[in-house]
PASEBA-1860 file (N, C-alpha, C; in nm, 3 decimals):
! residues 264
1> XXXXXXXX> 1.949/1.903/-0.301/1.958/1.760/-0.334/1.950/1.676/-0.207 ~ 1.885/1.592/-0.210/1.836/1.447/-0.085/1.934/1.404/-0.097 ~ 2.051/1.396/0.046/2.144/1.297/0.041/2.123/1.163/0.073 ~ 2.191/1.080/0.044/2.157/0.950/0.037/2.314/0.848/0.086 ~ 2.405/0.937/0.162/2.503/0.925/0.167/2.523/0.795/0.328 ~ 2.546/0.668/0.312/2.531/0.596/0.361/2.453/0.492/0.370 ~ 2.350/0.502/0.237/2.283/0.490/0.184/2.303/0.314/0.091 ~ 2.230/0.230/0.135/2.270/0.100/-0.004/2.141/0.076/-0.081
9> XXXXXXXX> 2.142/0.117/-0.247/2.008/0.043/-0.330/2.037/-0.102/-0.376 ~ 1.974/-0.189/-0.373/1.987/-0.261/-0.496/1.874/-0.221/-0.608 ~ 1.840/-0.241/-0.716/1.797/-0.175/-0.836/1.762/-0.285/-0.927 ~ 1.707/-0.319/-0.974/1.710/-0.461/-1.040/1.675/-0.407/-1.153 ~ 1.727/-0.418/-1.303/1.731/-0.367/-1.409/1.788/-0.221/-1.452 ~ 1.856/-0.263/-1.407/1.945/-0.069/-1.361/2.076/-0.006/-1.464 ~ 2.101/-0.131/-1.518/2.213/-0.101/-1.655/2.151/0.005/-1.817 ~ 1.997/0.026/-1.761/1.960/0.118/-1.879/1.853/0.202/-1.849
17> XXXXXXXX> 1.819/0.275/-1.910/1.621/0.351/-1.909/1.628/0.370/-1.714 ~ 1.467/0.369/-1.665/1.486/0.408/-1.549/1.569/0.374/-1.416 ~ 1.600/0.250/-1.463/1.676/0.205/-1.303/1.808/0.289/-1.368 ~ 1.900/0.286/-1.437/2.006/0.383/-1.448/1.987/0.470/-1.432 ~ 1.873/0.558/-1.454/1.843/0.731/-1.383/1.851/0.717/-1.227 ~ 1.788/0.629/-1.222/1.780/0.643/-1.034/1.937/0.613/-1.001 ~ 1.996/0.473/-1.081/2.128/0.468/-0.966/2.211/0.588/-0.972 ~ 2.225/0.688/-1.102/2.286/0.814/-1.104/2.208/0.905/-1.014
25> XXXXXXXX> 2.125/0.917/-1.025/2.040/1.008/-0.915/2.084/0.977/-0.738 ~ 2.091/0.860/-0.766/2.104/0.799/-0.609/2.285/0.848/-0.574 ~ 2.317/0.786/-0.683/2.497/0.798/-0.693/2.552/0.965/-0.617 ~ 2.416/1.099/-0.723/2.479/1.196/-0.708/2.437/1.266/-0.543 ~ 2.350/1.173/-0.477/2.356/1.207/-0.331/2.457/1.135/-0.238 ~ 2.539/1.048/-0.325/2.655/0.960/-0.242/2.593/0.831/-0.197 ~ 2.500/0.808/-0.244/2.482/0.656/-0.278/2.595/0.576/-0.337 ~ 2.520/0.407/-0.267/2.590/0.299/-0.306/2.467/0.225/-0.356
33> XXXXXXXX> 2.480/0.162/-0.502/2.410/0.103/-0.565/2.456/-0.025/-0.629 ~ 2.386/-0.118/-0.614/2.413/-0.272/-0.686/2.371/-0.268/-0.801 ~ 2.396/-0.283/-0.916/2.373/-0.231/-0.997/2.330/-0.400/-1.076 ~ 2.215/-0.420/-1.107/2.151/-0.559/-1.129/2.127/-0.540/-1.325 ~ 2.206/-0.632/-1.408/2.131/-0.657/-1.511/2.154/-0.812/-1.585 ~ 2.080/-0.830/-1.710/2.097/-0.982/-1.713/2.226/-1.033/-1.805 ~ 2.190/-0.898/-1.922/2.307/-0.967/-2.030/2.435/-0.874/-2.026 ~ 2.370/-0.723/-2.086/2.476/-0.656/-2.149/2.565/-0.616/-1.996
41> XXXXXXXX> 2.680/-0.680/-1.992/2.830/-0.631/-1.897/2.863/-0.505/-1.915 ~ 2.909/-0.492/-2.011/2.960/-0.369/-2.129/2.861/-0.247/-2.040 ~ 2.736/-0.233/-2.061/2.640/-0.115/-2.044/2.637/-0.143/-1.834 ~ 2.660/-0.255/-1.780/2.638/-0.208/-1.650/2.749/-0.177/-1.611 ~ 2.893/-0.203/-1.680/3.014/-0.151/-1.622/3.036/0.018/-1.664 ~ 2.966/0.043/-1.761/2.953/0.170/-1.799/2.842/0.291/-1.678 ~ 2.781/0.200/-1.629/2.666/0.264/-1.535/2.739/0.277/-1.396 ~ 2.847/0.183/-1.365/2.916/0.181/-1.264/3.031/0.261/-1.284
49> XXXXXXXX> 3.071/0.304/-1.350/3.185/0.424/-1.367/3.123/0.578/-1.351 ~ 3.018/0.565/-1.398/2.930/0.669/-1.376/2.885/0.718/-1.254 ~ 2.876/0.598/-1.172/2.844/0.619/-1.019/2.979/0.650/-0.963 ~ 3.062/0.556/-0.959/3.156/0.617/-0.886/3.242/0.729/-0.921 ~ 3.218/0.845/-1.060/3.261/0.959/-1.106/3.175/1.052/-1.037 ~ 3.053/1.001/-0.993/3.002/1.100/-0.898/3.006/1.111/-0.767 ~ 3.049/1.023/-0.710/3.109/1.011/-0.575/3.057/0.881/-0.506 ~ 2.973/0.772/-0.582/2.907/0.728/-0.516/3.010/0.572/-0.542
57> XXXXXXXX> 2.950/0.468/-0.463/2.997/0.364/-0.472/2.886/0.224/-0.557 ~ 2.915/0.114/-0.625/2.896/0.048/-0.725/2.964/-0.108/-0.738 ~ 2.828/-0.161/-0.754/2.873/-0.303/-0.772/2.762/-0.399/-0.890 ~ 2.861/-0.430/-0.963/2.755/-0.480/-1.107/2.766/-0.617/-1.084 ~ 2.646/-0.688/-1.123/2.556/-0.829/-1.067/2.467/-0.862/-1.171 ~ 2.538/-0.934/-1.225/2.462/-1.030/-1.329/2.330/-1.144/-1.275 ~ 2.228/-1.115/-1.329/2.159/-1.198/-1.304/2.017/-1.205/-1.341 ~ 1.945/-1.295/-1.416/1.816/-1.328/-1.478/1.692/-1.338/-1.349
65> XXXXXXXX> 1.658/-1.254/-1.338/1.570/-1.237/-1.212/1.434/-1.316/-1.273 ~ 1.451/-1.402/-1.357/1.316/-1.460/-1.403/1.331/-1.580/-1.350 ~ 1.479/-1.593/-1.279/1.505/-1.738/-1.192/1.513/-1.721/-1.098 ~ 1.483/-1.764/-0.948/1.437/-1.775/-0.822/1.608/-1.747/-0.785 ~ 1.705/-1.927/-0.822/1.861/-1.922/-0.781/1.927/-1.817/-0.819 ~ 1.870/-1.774/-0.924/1.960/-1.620/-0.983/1.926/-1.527/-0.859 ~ 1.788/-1.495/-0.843/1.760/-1.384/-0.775/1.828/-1.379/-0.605 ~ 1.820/-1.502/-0.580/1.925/-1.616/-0.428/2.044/-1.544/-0.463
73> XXXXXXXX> 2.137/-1.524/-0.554/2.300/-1.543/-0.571/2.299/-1.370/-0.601 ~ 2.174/-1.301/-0.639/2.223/-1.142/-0.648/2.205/-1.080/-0.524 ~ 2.111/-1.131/-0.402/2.131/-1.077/-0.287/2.219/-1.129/-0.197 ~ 2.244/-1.251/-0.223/2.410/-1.315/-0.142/2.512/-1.207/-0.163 ~ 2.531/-1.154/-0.292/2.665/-1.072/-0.329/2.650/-0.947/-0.282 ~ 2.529/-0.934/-0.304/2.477/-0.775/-0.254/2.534/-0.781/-0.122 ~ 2.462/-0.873/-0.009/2.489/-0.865/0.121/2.690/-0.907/0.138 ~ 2.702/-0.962/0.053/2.828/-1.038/0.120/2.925/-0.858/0.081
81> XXXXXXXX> 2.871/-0.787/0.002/2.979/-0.626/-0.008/2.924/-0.560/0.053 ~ 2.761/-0.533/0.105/2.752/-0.422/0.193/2.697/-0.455/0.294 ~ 2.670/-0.583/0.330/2.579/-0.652/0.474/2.473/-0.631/0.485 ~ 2.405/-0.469/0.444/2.268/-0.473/0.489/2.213/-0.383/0.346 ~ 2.110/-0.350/0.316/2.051/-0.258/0.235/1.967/-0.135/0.285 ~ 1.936/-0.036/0.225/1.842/0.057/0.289/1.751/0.035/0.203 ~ 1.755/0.003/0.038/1.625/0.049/-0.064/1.644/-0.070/-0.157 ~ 1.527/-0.096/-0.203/1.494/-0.219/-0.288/1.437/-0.179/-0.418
89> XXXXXXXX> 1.493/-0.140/-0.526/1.385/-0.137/-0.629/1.397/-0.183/-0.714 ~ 1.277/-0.236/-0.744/1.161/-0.337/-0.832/1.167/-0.303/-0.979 ~ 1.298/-0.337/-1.070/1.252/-0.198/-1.166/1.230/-0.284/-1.306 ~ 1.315/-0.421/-1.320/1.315/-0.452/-1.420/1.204/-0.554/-1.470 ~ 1.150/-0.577/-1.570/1.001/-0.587/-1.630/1.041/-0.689/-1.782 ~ 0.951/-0.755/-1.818/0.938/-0.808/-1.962/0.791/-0.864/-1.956 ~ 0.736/-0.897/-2.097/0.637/-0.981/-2.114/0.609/-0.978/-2.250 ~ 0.529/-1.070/-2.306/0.445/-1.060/-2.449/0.352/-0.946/-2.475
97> XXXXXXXX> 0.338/-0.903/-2.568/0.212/-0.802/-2.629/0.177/-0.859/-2.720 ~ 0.023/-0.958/-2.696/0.019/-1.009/-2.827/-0.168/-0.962/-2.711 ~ -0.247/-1.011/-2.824/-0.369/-1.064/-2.817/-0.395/-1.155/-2.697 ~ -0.511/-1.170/-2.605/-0.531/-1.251/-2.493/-0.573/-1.397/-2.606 ~ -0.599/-1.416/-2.694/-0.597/-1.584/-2.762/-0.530/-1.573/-2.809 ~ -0.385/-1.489/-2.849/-0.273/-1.579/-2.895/-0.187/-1.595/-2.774 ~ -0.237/-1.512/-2.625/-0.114/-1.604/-2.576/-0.095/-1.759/-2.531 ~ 0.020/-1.815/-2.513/0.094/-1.974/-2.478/0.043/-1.972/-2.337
105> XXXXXXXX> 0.120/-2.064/-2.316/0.107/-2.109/-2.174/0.249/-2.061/-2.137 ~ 0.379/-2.054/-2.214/0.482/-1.974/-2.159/0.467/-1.853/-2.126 ~ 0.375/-1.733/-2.209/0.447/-1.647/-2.205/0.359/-1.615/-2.096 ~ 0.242/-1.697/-1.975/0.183/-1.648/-1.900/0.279/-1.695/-1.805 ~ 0.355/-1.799/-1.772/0.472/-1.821/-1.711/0.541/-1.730/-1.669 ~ 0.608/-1.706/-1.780/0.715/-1.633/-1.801/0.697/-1.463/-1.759 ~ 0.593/-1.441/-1.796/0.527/-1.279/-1.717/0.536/-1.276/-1.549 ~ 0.458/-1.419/-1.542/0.430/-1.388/-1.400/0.593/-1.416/-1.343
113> XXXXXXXX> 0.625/-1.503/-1.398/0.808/-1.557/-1.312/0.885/-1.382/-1.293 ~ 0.893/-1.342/-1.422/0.989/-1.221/-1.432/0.898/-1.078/-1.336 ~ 0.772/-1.082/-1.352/0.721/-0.949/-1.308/0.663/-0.957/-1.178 ~ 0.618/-1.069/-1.128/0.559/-1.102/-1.035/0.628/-1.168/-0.900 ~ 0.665/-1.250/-0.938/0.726/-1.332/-0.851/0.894/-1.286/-0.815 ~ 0.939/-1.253/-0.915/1.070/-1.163/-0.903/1.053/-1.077/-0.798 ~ 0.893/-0.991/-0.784/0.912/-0.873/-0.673/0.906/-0.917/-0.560 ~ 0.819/-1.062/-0.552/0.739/-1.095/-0.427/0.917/-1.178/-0.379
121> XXXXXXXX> 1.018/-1.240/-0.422/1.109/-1.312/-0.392/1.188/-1.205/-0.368 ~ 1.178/-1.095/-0.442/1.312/-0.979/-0.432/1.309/-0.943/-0.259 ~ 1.152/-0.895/-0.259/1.135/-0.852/-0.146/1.137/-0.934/0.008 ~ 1.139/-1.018/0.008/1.155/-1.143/0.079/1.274/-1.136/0.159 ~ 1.425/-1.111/0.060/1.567/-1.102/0.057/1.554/-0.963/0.104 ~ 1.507/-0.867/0.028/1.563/-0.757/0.104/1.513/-0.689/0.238 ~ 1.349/-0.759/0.284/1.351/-0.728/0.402/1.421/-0.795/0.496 ~ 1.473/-0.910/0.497/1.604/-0.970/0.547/1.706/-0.900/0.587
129> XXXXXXXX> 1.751/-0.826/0.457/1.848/-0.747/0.514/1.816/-0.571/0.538 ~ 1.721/-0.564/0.598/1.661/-0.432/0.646/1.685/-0.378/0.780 ~ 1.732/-0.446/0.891/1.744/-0.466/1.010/1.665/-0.340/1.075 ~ 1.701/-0.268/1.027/1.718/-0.127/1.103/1.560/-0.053/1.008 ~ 1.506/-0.094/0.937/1.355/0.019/0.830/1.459/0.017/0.714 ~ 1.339/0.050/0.617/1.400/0.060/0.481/1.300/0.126/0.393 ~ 1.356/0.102/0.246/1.237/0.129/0.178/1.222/0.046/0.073 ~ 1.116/0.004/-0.049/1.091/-0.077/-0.152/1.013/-0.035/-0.191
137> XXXXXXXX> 1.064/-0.018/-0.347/0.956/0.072/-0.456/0.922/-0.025/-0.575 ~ 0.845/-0.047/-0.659/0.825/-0.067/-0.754/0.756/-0.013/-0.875 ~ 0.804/-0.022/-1.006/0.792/0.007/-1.106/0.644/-0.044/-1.141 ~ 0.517/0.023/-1.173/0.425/-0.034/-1.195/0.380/0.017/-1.362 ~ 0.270/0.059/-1.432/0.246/0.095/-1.499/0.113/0.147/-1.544 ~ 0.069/0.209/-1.644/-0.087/0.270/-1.622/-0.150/0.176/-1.713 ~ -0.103/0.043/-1.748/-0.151/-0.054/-1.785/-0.206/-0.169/-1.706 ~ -0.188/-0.128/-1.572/-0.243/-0.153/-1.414/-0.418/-0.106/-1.402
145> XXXXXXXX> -0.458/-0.011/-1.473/-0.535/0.074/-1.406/-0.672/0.039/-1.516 ~ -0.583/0.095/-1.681/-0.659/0.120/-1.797/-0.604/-0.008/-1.862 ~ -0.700/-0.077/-1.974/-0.699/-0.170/-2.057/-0.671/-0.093/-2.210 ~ -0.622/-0.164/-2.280/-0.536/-0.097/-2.410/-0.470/-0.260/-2.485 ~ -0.494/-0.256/-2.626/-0.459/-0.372/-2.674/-0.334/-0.405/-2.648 ~ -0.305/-0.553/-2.609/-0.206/-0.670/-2.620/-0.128/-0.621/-2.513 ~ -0.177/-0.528/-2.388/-0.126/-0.543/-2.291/-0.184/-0.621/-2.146 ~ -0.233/-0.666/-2.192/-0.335/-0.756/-2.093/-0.216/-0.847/-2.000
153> XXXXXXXX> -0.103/-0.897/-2.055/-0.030/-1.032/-1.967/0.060/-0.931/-1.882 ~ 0.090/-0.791/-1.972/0.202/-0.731/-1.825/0.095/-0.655/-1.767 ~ 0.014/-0.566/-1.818/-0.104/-0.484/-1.743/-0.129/-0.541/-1.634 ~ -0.209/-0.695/-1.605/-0.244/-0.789/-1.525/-0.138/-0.823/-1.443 ~ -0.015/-0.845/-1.478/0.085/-0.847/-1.355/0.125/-0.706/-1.278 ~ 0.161/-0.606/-1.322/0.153/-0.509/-1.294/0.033/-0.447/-1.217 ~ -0.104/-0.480/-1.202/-0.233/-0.478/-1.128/-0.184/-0.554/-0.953 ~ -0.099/-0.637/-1.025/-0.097/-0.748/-0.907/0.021/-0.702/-0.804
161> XXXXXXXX> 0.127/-0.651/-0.869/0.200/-0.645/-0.799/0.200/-0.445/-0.708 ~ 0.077/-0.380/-0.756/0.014/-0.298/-0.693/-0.035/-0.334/-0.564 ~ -0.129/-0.477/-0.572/-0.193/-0.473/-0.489/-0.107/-0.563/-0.379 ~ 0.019/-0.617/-0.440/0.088/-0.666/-0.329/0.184/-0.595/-0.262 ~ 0.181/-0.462/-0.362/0.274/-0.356/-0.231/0.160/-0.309/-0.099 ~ 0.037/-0.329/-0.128/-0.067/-0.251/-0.015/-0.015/-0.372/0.110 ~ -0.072/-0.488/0.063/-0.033/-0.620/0.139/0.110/-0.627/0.243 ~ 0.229/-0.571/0.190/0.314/-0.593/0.222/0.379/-0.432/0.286
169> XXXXXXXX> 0.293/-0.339/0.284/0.269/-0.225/0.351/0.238/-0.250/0.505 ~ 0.156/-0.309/0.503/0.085/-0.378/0.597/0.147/-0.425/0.647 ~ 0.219/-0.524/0.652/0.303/-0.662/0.701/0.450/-0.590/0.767 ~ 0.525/-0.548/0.683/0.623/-0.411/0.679/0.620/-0.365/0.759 ~ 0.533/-0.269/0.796/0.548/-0.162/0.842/0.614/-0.153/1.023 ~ 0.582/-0.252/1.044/0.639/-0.291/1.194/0.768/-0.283/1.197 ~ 0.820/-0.313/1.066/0.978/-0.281/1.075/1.034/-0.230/1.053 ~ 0.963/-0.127/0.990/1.021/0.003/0.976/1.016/0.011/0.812
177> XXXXXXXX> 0.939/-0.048/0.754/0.940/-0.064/0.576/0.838/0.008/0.514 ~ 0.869/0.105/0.466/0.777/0.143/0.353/0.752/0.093/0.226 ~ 0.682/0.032/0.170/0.653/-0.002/0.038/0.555/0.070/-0.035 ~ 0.584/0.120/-0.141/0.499/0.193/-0.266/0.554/0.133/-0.393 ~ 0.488/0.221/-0.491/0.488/0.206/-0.600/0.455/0.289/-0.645 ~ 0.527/0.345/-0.815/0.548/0.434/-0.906/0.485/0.399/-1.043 ~ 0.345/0.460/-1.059/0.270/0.363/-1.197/0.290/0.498/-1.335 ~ 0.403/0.455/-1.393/0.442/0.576/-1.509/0.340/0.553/-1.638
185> XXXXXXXX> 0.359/0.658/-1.692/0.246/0.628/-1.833/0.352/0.596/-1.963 ~ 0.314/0.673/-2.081/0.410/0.664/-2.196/0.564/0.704/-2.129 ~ 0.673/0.609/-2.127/0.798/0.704/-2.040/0.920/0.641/-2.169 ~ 0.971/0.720/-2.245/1.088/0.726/-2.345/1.175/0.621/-2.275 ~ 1.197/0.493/-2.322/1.274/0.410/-2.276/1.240/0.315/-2.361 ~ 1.339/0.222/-2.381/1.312/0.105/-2.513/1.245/0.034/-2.463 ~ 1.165/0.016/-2.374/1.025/-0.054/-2.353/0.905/-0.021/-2.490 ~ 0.886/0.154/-2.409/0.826/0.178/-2.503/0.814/0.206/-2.621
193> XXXXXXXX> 0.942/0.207/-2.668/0.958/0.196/-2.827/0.932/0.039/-2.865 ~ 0.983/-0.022/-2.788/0.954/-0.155/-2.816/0.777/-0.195/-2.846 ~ 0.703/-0.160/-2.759/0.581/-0.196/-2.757/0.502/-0.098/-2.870 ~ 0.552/0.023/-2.915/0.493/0.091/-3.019/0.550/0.045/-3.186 ~ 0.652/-0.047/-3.132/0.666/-0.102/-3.280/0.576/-0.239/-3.331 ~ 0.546/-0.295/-3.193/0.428/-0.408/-3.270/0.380/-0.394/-3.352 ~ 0.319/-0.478/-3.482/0.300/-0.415/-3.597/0.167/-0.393/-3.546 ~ 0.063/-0.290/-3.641/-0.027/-0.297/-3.635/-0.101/-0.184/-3.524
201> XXXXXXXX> 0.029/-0.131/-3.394/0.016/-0.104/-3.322/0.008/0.089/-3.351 ~ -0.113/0.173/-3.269/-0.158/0.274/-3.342/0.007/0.355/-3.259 ~ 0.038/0.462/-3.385/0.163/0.547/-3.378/0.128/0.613/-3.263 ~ 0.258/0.662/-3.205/0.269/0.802/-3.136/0.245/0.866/-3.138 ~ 0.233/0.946/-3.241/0.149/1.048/-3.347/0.040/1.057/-3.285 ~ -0.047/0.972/-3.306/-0.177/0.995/-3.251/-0.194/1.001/-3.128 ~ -0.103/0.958/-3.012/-0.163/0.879/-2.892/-0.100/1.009/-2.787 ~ 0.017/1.069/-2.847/0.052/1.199/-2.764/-0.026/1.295/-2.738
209> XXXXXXXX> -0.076/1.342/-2.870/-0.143/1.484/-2.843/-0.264/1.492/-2.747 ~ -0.275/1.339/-2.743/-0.431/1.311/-2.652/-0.386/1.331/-2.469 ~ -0.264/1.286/-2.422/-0.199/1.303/-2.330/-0.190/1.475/-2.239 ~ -0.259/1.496/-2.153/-0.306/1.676/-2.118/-0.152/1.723/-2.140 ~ -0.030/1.641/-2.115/0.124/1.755/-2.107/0.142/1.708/-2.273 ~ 0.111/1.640/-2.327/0.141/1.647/-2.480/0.225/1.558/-2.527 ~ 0.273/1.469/-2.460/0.414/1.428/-2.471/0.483/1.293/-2.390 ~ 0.590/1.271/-2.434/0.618/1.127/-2.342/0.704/1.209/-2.221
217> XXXXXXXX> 0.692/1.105/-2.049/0.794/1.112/-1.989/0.921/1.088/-2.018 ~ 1.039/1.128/-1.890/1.152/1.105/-1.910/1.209/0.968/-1.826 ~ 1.286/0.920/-1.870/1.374/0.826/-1.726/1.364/0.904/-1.619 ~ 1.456/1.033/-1.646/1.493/1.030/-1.515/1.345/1.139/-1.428 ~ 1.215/1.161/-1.496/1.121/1.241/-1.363/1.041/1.124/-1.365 ~ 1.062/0.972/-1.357/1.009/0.892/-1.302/1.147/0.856/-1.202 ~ 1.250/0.887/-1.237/1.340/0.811/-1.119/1.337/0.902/-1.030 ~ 1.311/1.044/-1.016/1.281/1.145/-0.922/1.205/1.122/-0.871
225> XXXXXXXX> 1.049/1.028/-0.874/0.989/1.015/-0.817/1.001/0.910/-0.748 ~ 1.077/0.777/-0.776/1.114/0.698/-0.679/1.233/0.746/-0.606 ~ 1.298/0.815/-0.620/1.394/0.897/-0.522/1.326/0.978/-0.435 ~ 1.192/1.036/-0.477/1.123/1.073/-0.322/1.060/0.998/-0.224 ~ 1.036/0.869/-0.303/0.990/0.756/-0.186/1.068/0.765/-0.120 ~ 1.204/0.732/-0.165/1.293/0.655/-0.077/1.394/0.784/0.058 ~ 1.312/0.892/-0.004/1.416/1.041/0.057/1.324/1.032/0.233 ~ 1.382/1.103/0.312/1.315/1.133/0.466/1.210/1.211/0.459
233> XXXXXXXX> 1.144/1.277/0.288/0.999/1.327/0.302/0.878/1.257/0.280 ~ 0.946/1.125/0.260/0.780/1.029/0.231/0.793/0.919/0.360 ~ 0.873/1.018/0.419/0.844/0.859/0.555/0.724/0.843/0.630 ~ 0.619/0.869/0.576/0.476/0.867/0.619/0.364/0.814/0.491 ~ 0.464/0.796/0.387/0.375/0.759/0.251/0.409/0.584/0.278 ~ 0.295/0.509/0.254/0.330/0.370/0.249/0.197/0.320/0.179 ~ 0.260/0.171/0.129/0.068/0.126/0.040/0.073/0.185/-0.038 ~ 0.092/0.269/-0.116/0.074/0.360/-0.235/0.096/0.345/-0.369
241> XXXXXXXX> 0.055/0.369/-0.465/0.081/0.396/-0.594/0.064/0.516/-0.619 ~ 0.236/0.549/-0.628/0.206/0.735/-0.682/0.187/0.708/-0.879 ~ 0.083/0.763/-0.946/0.072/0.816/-1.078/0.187/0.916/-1.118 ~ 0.265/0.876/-1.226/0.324/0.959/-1.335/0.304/0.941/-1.440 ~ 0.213/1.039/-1.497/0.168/0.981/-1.645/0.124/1.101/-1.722 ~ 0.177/1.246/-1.668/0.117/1.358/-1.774/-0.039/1.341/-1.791 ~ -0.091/1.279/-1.685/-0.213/1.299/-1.725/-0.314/1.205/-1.792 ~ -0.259/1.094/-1.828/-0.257/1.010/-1.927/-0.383/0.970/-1.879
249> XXXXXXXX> -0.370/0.899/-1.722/-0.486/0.794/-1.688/-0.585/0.890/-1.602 ~ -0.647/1.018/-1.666/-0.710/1.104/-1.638/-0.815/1.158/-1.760 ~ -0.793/1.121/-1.884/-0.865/1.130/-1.971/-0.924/1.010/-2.064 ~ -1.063/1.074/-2.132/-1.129/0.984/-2.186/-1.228/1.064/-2.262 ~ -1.227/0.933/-2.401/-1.315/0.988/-2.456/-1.419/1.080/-2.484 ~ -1.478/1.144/-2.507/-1.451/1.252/-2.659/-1.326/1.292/-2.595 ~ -1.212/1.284/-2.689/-1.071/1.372/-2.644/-1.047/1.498/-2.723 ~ -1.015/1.603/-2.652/-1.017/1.741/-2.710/-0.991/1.742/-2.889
257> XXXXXXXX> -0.867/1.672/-2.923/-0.869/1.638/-3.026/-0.945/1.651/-3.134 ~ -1.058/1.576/-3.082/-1.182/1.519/-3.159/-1.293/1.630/-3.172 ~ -1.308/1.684/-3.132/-1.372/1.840/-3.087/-1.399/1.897/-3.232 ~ -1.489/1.970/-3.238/-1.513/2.073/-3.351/-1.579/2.157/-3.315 ~ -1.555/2.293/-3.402/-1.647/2.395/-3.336/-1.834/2.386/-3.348 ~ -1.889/2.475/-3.232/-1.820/2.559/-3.174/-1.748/2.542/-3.044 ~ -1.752/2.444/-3.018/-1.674/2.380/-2.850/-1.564/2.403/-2.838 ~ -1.444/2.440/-3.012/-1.327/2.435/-3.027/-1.300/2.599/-3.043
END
């Protein structure tokens, strides 16, 4: 196990699905994690007992990262309990799934405020408090890469905020900052249940077996993989988007599936 013991994350969406795998992951190398969510108290005080039953240390921080002053008042607290940070991650996400002509003019707002601008402001604050190198990961998606209905408003932010970890790779790196990114495919978390319940929207059923491992990811072997960014074996990985996706954004049409003999 990668210790992480001296170690400070902040985590932004971390009270459920992947950012809670990582802060336990992080926790069980003796990490200290800020533990960032907007509503439910209840579920991040539950994530913080969890950390510190594993040895690690924990601090829960309310706050709507779709607001600039919110995102101001979660790294004030952050810094004002641990002074500096080592790791930044980018984790928490929302947007519409509708059709590109039904969306508003909010919900293109509102995508870019929460997914976009959240990372580019997060990161701002936490190379601030980096003094010494660090690291910053973000949560991307394979809706970055491949087009697929009514994901066009987060797909498109998620594209963007790829290409602003290369940017800020760049810029970084003088100070010792690595920045990547983690682009997961189907990953079991109420995201994606959420987005497979749109009506209309084609089942699981169908969309797994097409996938080469068969199946959805987990929380936590996408939080393993941002735990290797942030470990002393990727201190030469920067700019990056590592793929986790079973394969996902590797296939295409005719899909085995579809096959008949004699090919089958």
């Amino acid at each position: 196990m990668t210790s992480y013991h001296g170690k400070t994350a902040l985590i932004t969406g971390s009270s459920r699905g992947i950012g809670r795998a990582l802060a336990l992951t992080l926790a069980r190398g003796g990490g200290s994690v800020v533990v960032n969510y907007k509503k439910n108290a209840e579920l991040a005080d539950q994530v913080r007992k969890e950390i510190e039953q594993l040895g690690g240390r924990a601090l829960t921080v309310a706050a709507d990262v779709e607001q600039p002053e919110e995102i101001d008042r979660l790294f004030a607290v952050a810094e004002q309990e641990f002074g500096t940070l080592d790791y930044f991650v980018c984790n928490a996400a929302a947007s519409s799934f509708k059709n590109i002509m039904d969306l508003k003019v909010h919900h293109l707002d509102r995508s870019y405020a929460m997914n976009l601008r959240a990372f580019v402001l997060g990161c701002q604050h936490a190379v601030r408090l980096m003094p010494d190198g660090g690291r910053i990961v973000a949560l991307s998606s394979y809706g970055s890469i491949r087009a697929y209905p009514t994901y066009a408003n987060l797909g498109a932010a998620k594209a963007a905020i790829e290409a602003w970890v290369r940017y800020m790779a760049l810029e970084f790196g003088g100070r010792g900052i690595n920045v990547n990114a983690v682009n997961g495919g189907i990953i079991e978390t109420e995201s994606s249940q959420y987005f497979y319940d749109v009506p209309g929207m084609a089942p699981l059923s169908t969309v797994l077996p097409k996938i080469p491992k068969g199946r959805m990811g987990t929380a936590q072997e996408i939080a393993d993989v941002v735990a290797f960014l942030l470990s002393p074996a990727a201190e030469y990985i920067t700019g990056q988007t590592i793929v986790a996706d079973g394969g996902l954004s590797i296939v295409s049409p005719p899909f085995v599936q579809d096959l008949t003999a004699p090919l089958t």
